[in-house]
C-alpha positions as CSV (number, residue, x, y, z in Angstrom):
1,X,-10.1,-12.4,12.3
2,X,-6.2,-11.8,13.1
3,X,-5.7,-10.8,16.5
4,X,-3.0,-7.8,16.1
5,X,-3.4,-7.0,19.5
6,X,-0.4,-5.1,21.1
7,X,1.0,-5.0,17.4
8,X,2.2,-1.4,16.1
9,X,1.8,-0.6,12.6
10,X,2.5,2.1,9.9
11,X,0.4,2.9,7.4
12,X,1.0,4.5,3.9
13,X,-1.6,6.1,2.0
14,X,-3.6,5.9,5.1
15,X,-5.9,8.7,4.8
16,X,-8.0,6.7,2.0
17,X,-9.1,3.6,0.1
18,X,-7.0,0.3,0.4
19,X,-5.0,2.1,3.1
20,X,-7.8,3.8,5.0
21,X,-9.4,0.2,4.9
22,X,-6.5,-1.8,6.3
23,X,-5.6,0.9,9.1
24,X,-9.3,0.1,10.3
25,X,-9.0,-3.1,10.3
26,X,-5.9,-3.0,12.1
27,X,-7.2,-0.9,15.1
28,X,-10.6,-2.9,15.2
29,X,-8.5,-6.3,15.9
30,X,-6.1,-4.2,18.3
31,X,-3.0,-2.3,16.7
32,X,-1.8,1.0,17.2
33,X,-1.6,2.5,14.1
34,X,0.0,5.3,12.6
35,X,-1.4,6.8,9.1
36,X,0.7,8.8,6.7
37,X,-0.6,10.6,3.5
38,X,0.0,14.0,1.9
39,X,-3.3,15.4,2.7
40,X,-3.2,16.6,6.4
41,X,-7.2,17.3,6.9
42,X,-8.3,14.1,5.3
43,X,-5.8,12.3,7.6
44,X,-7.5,13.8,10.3
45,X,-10.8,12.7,9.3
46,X,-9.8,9.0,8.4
47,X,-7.9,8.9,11.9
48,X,-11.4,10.6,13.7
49,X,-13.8,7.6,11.6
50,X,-11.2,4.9,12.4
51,X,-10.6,5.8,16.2
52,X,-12.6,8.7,17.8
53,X,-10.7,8.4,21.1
54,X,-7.4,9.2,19.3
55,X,-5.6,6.6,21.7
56,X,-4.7,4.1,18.8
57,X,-4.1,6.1,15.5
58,X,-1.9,9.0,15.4
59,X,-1.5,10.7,11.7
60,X,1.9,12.2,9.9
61,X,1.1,14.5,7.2
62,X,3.9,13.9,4.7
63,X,5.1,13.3,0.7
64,X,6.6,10.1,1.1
65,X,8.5,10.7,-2.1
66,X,11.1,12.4,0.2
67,X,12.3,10.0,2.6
68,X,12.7,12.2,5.7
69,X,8.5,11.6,5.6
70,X,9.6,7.7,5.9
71,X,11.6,8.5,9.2
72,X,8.8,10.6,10.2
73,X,6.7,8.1,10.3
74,X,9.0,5.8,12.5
75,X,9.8,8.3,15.2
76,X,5.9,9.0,15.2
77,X,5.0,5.4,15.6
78,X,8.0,5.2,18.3
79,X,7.3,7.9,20.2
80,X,3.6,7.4,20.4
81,X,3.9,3.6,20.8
82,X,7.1,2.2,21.0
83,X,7.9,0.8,18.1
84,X,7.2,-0.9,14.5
85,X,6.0,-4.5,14.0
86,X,4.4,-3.7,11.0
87,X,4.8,-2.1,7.9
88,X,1.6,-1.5,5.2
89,X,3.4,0.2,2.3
90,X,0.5,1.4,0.5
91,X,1.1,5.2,-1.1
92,X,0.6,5.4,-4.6
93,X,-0.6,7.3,-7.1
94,X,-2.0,6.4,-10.6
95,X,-3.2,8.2,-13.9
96,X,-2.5,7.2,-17.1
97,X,-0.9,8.8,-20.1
98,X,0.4,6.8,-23.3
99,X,4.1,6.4,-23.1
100,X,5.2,9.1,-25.8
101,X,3.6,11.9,-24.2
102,X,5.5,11.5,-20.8
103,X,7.5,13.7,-19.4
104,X,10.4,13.8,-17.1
105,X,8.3,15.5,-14.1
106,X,5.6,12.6,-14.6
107,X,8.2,9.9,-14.6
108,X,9.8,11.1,-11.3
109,X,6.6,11.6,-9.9
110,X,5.5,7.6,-10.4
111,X,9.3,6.8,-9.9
112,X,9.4,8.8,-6.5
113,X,6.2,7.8,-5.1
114,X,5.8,4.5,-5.8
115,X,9.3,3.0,-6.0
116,X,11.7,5.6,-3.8
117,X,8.8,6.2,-1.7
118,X,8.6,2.5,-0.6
119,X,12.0,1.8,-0.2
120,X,13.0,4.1,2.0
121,X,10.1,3.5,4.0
122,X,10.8,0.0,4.1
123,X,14.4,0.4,5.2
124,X,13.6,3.0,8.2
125,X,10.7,0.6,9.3
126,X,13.2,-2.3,9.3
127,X,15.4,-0.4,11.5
128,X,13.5,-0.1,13.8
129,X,11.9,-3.9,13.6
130,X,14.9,-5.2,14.1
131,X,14.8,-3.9,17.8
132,X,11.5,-5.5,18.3
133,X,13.3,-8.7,17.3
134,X,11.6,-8.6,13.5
135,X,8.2,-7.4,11.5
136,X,6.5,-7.9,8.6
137,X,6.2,-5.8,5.9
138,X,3.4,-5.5,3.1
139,X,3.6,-4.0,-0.1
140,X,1.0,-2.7,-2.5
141,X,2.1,-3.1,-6.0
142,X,-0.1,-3.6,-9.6
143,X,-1.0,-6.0,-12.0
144,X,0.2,-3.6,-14.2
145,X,3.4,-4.7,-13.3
146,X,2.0,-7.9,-14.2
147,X,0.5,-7.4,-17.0
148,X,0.6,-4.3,-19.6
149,X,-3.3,-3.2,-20.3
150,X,-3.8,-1.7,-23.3
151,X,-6.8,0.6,-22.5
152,X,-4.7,2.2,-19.5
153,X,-1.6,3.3,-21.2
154,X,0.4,3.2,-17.8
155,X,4.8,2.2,-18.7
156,X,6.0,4.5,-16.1
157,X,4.0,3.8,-13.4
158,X,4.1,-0.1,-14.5
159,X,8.0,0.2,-14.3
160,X,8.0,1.5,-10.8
161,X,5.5,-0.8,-9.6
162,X,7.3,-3.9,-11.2
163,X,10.7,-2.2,-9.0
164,X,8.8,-2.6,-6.2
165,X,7.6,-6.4,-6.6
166,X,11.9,-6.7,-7.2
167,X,12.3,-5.1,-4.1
168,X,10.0,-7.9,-2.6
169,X,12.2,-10.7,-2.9
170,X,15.2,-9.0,-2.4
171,X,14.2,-7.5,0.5
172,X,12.7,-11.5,1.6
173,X,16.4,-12.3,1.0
174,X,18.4,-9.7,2.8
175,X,16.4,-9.4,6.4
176,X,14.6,-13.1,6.5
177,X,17.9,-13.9,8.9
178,X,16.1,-10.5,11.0
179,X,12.6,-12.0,10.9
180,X,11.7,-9.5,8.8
181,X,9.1,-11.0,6.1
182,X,7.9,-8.8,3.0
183,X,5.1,-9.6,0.7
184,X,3.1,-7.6,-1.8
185,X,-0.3,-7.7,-2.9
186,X,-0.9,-7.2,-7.0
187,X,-4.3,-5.4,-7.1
188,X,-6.4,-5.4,-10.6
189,X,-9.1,-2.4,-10.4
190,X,-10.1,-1.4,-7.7
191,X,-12.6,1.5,-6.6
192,X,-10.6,3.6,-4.4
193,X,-10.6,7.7,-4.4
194,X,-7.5,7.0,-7.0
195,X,-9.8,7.7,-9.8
196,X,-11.0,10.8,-9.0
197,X,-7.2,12.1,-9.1
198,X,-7.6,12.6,-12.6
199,X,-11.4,11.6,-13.7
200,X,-14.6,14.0,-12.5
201,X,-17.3,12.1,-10.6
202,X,-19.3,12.1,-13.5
203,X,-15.9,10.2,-15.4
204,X,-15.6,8.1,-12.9
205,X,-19.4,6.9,-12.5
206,X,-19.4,5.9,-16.4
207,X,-15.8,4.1,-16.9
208,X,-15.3,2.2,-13.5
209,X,-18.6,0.2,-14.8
210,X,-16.9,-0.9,-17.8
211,X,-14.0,-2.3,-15.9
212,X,-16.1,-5.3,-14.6
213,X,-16.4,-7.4,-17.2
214,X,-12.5,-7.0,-17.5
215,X,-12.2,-9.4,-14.2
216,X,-13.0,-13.1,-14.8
217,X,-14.7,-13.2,-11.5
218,X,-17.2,-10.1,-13.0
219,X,-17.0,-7.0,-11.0
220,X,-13.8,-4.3,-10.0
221,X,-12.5,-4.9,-6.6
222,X,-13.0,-2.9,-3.3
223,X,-10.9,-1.6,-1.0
224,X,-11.8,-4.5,1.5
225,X,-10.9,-7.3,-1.0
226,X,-7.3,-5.7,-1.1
227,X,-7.5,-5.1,3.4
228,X,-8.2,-8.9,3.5
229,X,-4.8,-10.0,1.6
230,X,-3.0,-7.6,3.0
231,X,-4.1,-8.3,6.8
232,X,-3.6,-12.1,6.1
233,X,0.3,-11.2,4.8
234,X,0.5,-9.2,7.8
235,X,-0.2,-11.9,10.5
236,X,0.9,-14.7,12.5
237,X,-1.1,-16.6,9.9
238,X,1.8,-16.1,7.5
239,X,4.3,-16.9,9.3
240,X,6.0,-19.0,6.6
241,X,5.8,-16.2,3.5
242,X,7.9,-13.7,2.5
243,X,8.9,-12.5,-0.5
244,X,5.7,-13.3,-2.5
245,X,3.8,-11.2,-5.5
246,X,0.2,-12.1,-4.4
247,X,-2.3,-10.9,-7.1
248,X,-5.8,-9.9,-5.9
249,X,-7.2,-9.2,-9.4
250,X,-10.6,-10.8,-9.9
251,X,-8.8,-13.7,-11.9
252,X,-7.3,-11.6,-14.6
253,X,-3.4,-13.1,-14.4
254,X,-5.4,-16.6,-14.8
255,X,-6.5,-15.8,-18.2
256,X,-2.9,-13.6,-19.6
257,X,-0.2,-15.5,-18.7
């Protein structure tokens, strides 16, 4: 495993799934970490599972659709622990809806979140990397930007995510003379709490099942398949990367392109 030891990291969408997943990770091999999500109390319960003494995770409660929460999160992590080296852009959100029944709220919700969200994140954690003398930086995006699935109607939230793979190799462009590298990981499915934004637990049990077969390799993804990309992106091990797409989809770009 990556040694992250004395490394300080910020984590989007920390309070659950991928995010939850990689923020443990982190702390286990040695990072401070600080989590940000919209949900205060389940924040606090992912930072009490990940880290019971409290002395390496430290939680913002934010929307990271406005980008003061991005700031937040930086003074946090500098405050607490005196700096950013890393940067695990990982807030999302996901539901489907077939294109002509969209509306303009919906749009700038997946617009906000996904695409504005992430980029103001990534510029005030860059700021601050470059007084640690660089970073790295690690995106979550889709293989619906990918790819367009026809039994999850998903254009807007597609179009955001495929802004965000853009903002990829520009970014891998504009701060590689900083040492700043940024990647992004291209999940397929993958159980995560996501589903149960706008499925019941009942919903959820019956259709995630029916999403295995859609992966060459035969079953959805889990949160740790997603943790194990993005940690690799994230280290020493990848020193020479930046400004990749990796998809970690069970095989499915293998067989569409």
């Amino acid at each position: 495993m990556n040694s992250f030891s004395n490394k300080i990291a910020i984590v989007t969408g920390g309070g659950s799934g991928i995010g939850k997943e990689v923020a443990k990770r982190l702390v286990t091999s040695g990072a401070s970490v600080v989590i940000g999500g919209r949900d205060a109390a389940k924040l606090t319960q992912a930072a009490r599972e990940i880290d019971a003494s409290g002395r390496q995770i430290h939680t913002l409660a934010g929307d990271i659709a406005h980008p003061s929460t991005a700031q937040a999160l930086v003074d946090v992590a500098v405050r607490e622990f005196g700096g950013v080296d890393i940067l695990v852009n990982n807030a999302g959100v996901f539901k489907p809806k077939p294109f002509l029944e969209v509306n303009p709220d919906e749009y700038d919700w997946f617009l906000d979140t996904i695409l504005k969200g992430k980029f103001f994140m990534a510029q005030a954690a860059a700021k601050a990397m470059l007084q640690r003398g660089g970073g790295a930086i690690v995106q979550t995006g889709s293989l619906w930007a990918i790819q367009a699935i026809g039994a999850t109607p998903s254009a807007a939230y597609s179009a955001a995510n495929a802004g965000v793979h853009a903002l990829t190799r520009n970014l891998a462009i504009e701060l590689a003379s900083s040492n700043i590298r940024i990647n992004t990981v291209a999940p397929a499915v993958v159980e995560t709490p996501v589903y149960g934004t706008f499925m019941n637990a009942e919903q959820v049990k019956e259709v995630l099942p029916t999403f295995n077969a859609f992966h060459p390799l035969g079953r959805n993804g889990q949160p740790g398949d997603i943790a194990s990309a993005i940690l690799f992106l994230a280290s020493s091990e990848a020193a020479w990367i930046t400004g990749t797409v990796l998809p970690v989809d069970g095989g499915v770009t293998a067989g569409r392109h």
